[in-house]
C-alpha positions as protocol buffer text, in pm:
chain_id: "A"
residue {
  index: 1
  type: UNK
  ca { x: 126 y: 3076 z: -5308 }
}
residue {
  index: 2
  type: UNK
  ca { x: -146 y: 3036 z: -4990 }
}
residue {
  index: 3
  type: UNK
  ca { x: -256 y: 2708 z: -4908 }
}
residue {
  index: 4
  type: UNK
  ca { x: -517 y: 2636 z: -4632 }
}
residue {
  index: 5
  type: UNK
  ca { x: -674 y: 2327 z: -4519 }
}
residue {
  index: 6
  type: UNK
  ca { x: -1081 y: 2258 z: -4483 }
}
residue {
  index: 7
  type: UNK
  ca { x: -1282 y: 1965 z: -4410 }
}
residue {
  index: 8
  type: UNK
  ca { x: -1543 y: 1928 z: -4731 }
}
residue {
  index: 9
  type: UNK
  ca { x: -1585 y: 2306 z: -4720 }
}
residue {
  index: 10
  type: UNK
  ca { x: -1539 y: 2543 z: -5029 }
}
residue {
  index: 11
  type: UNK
  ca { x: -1418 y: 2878 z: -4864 }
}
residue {
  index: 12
  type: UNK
  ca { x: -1202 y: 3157 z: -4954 }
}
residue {
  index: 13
  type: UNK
  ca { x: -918 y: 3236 z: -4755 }
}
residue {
  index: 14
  type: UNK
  ca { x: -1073 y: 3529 z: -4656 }
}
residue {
  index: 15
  type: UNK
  ca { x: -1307 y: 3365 z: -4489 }
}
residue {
  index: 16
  type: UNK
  ca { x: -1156 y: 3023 z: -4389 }
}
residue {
  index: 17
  type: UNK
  ca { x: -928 y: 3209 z: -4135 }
}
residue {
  index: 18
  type: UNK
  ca { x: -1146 y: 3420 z: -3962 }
}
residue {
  index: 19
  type: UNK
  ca { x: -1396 y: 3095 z: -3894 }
}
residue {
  index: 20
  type: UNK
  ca { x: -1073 y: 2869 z: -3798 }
}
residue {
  index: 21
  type: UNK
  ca { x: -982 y: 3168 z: -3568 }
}
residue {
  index: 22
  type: UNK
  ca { x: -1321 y: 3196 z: -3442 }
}
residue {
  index: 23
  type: UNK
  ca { x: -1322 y: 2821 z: -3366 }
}
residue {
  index: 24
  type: UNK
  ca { x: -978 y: 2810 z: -3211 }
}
residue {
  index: 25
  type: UNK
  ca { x: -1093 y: 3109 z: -2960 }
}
residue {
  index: 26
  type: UNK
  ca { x: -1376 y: 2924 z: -2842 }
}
residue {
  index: 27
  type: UNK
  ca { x: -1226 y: 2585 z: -2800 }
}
residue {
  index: 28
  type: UNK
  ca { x: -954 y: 2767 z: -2537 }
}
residue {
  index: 29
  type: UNK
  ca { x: -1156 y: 3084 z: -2397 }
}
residue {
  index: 30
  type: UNK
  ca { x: -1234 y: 2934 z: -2070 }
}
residue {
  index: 31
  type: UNK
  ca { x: -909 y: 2776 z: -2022 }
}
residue {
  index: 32
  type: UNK
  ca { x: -713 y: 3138 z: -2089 }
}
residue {
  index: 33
  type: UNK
  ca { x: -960 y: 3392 z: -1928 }
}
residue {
  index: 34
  type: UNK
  ca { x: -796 y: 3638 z: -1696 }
}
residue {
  index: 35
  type: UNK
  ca { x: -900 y: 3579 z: -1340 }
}
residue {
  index: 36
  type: UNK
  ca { x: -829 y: 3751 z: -1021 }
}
residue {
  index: 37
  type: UNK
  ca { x: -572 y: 3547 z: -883 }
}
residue {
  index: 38
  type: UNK
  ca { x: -390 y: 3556 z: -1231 }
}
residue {
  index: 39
  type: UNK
  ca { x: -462 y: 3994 z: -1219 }
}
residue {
  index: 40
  type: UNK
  ca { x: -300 y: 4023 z: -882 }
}
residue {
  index: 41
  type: UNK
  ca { x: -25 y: 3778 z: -954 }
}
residue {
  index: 42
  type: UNK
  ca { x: 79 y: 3987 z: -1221 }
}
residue {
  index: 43
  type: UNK
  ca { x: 29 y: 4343 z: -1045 }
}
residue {
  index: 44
  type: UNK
  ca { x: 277 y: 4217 z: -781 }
}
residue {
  index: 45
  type: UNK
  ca { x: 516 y: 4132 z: -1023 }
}
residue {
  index: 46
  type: UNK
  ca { x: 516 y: 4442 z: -1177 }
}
residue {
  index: 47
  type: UNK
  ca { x: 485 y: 4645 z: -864 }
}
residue {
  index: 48
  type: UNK
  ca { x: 754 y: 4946 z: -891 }
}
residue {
  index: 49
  type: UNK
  ca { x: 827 y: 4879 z: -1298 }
}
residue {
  index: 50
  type: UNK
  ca { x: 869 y: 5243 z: -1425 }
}
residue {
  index: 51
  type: UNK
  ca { x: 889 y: 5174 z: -1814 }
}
residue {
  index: 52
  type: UNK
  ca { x: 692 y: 4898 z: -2022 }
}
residue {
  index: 53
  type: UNK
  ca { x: 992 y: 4713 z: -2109 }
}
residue {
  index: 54
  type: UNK
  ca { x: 1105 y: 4668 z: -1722 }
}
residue {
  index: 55
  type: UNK
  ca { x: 724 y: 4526 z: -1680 }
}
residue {
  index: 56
  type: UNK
  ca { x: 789 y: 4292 z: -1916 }
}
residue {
  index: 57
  type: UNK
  ca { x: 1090 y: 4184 z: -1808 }
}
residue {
  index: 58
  type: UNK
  ca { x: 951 y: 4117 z: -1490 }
}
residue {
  index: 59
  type: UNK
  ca { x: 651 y: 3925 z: -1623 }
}
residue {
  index: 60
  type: UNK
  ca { x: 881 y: 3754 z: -1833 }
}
residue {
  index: 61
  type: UNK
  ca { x: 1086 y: 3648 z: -1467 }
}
residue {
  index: 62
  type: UNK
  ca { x: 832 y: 3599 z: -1261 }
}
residue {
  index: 63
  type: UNK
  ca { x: 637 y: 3320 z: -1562 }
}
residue {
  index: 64
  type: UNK
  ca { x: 997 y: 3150 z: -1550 }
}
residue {
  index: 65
  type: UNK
  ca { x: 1010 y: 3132 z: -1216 }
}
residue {
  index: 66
  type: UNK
  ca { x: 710 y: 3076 z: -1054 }
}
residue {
  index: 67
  type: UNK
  ca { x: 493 y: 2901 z: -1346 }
}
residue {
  index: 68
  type: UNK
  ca { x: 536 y: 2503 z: -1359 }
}
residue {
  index: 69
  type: UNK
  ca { x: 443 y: 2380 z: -1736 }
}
residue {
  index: 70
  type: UNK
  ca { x: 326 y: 2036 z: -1655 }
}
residue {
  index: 71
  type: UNK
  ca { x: 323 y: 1933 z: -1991 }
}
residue {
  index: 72
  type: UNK
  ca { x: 640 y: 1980 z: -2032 }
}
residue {
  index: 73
  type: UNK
  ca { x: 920 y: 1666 z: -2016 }
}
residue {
  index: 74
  type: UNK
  ca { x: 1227 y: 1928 z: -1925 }
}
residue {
  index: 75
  type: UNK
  ca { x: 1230 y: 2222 z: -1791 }
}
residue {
  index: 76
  type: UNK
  ca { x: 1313 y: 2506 z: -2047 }
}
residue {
  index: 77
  type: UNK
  ca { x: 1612 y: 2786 z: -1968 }
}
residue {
  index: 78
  type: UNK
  ca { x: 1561 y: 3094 z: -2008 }
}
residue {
  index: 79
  type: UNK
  ca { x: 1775 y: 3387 z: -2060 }
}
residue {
  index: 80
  type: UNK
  ca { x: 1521 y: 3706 z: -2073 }
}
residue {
  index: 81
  type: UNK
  ca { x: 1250 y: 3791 z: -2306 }
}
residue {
  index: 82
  type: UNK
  ca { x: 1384 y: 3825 z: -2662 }
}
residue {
  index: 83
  type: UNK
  ca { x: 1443 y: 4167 z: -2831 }
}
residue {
  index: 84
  type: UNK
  ca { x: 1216 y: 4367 z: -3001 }
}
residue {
  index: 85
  type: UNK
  ca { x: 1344 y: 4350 z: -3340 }
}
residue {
  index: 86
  type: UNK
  ca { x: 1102 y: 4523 z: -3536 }
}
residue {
  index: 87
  type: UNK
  ca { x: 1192 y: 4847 z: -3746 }
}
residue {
  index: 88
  type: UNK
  ca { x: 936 y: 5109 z: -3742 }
}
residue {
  index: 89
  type: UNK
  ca { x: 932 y: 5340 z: -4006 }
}
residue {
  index: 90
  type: UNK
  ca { x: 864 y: 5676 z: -4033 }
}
residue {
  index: 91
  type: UNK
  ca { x: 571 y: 5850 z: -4172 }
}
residue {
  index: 92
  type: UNK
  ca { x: 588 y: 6180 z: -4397 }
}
């Protein structure tokens, strides 16, 4: 069973998620766009990472480190990025 939520508005699913998407993107775009200081913070925490996963962890350390969530009312802990658990299957 799929259930969704609209104001007055008769859509299909098919298109009620794509608008709500569309809606959600543009109420946050200019608080998550990518800016220079952001770009160099995370080529320096990257800087000498030879596989994706070690570039990941380090993102991953240097966010817990470094980034303050002011929201926040505690401080989370953090023990590493969680595992990949996703099974990829082979094609024929």
């Amino acid at each position: 069973m799929l259930l969704y939520y609209t104001k007055d508005e008769k859509l299909a699913p098919e298109k009620y998620w794509p608008e709500v998407g569309k809606r959600i993107y543009e109420a946050y775009k200019l608080e998550t766009k990518v800016t220079g200081e952001v770009r160099a913070a995370a080529a320096s925490a990257i800087e000498g990472a030879a596989t994706p996963e070690e570039k990941i962890q380090r993102i991953h350390r240097y966010c817990v480190t470094q980034i303050k969530n002011l929201r926040a009312t505690t401080s989370p802990k953090s023990n590493g990025p969680k595992p990949n658990r996703t099974r990829h299957r082979r094609t024929r």
